[in-house]
C-alpha positions in Angstrom: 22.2 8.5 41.0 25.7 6.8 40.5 24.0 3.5 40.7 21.5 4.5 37.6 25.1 5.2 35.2 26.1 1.3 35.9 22.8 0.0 34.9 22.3 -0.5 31.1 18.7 -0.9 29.9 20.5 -3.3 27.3 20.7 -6.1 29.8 17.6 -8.5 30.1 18.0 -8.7 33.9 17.6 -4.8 34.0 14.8 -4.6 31.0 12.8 -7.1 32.6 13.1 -5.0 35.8 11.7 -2.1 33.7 9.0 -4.0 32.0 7.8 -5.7 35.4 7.7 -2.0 37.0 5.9 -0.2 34.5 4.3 -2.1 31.7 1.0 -2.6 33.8 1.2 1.4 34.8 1.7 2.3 31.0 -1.2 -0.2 30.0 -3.7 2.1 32.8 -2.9 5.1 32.1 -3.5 4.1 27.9 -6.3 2.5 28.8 -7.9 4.9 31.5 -6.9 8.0 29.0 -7.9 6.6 25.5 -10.0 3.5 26.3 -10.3 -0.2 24.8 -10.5 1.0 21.2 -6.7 1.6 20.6 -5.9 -1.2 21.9 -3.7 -0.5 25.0 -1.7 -3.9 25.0 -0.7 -3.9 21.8 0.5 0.0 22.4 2.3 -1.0 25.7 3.8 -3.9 24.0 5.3 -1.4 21.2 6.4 1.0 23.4 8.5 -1.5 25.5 9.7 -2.5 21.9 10.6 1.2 21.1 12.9 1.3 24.2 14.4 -2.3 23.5 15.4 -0.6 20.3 17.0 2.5 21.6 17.9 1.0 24.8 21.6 2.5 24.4 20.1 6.1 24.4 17.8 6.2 27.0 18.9 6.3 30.8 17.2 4.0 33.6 16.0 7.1 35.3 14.5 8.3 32.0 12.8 4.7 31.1 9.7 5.8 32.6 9.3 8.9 31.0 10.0 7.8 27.1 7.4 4.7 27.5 4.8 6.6 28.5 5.4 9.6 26.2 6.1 6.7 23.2 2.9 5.3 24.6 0.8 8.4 24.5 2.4 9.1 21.1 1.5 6.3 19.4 -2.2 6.3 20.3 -2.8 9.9 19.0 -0.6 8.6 16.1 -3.6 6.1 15.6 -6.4 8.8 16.7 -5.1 11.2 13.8 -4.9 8.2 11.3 -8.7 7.5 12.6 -9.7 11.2 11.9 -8.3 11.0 7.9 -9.7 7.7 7.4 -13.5 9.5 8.7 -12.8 12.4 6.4 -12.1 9.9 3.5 -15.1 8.3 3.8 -17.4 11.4 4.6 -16.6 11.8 0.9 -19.1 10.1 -1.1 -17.8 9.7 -4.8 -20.0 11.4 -8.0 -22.6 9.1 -8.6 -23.4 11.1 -11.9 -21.2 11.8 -14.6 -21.4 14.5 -17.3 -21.7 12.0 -20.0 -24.8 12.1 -22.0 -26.7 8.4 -22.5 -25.6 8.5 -25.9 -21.8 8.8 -25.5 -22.3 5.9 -23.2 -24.1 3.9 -25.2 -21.5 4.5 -28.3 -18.7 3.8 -25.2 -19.8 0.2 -24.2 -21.0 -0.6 -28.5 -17.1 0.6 -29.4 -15.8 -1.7 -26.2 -18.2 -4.4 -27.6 -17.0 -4.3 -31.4 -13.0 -4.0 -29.6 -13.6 -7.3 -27.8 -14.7 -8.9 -31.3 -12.1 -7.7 -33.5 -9.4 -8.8 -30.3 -10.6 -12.4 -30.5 -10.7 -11.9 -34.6 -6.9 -12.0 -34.1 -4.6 -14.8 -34.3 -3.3 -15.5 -31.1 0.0 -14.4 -31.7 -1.1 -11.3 -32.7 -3.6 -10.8 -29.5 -1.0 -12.2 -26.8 2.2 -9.6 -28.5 -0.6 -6.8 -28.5 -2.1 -7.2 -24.8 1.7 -7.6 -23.5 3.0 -4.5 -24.7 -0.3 -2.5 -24.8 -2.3 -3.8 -21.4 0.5 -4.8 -19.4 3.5 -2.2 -20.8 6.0 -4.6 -21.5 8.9 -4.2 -24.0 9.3 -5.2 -27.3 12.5 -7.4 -25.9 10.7 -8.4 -22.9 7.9 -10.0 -24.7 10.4 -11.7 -27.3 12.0 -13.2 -24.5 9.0 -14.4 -23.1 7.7 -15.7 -26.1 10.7 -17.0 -27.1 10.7 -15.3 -30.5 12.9 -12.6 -32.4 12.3 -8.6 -31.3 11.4 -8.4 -35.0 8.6 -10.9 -35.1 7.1 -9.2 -31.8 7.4 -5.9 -33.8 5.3 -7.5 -36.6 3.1 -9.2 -34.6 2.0 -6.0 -32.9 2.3 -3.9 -36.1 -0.2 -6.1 -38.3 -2.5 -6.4 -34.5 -2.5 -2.4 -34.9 -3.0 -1.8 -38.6 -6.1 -4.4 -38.0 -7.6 -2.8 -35.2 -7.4 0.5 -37.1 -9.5 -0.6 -40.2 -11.8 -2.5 -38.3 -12.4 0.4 -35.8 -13.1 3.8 -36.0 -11.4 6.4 -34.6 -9.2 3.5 -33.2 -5.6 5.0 -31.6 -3.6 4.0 -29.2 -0.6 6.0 -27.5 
């Protein structure tokens, strides 16, 4: 036991001894437990990472004992991952809606006549609106980008608005 105080896991002689020892034991008993799916390598690998990282804290004589409880650890990690990703897909989204045909209908003839009163617009006017509306920027943001005043921004949107308005009914924006 006095020998196991003067060994540091820190030291790539002593590590190396650790990995040689018990990576292909950890890599069995993964395997053997869990099989091929969770990829036992890769989980040996991490665990011999995992005590590289707190190679200060753990002992020599408990070396053993964290990779193969980091290990086991990190494959039910993965299982429990696995079982919300199942219960995610076992549910299958609405494939009706409690929309009538008609409010559909007057949804995608209002997006139609949006598109053509967008490309009505000057381009000024379209590019200010779709900065600050689509994409949220800032009055100040888009000046800069445009390299114009906050002011003419401010119109450009304004007048892009009050258009969209008369053209549109029922036409708001928040």
């Amino acid at each position: 036991m006095p020998k196991d105080l003067n060994e540091n896991i820190c030291e790539a002689k002593v590590f190396e001894h650790v990995y040689n020892t018990y990576s292909k034991d950890v890599h069995d008993f993964l395997y053997y437990k869990y099989g091929a799916q969770f990829n036992p390598k890769d989980k040996t690998q991490e665990a011999f990472i995992k005590l590289w990282n707190n190679c200060k804290k753990v002992s020599l004589s408990k070396a053993k004992s964290f990779l193969f409880t980091v290990a086991n650890n990190m494959v039910l990690n993965d299982i429990k991952h696995q079982k919300v990703v199942l219960n995610h897909q076992k549910n299958v989204p609405k494939s009706h809606t409690n929309e009538t045909p008609e409010f559909l209908l007057e949804q995608s003839q209002f997006y139609e006549r949006y598109k053509q009163v967008l490309e009505s617009l000057s381009e000024e006017q379209r590019v200010a609106f779709l900065l600050n509306k689509v994409e949220g920027k800032k009055h100040s943001e888009i000046a800069d980008f445009l390299g114009v005043t906050k002011k003419v921004v401010e119109y450009r949107i304004y007048s892009a608005f009050n258009i969209l308005k008369k053209e549109l009914d029922g036409f708001k924006i928040k």
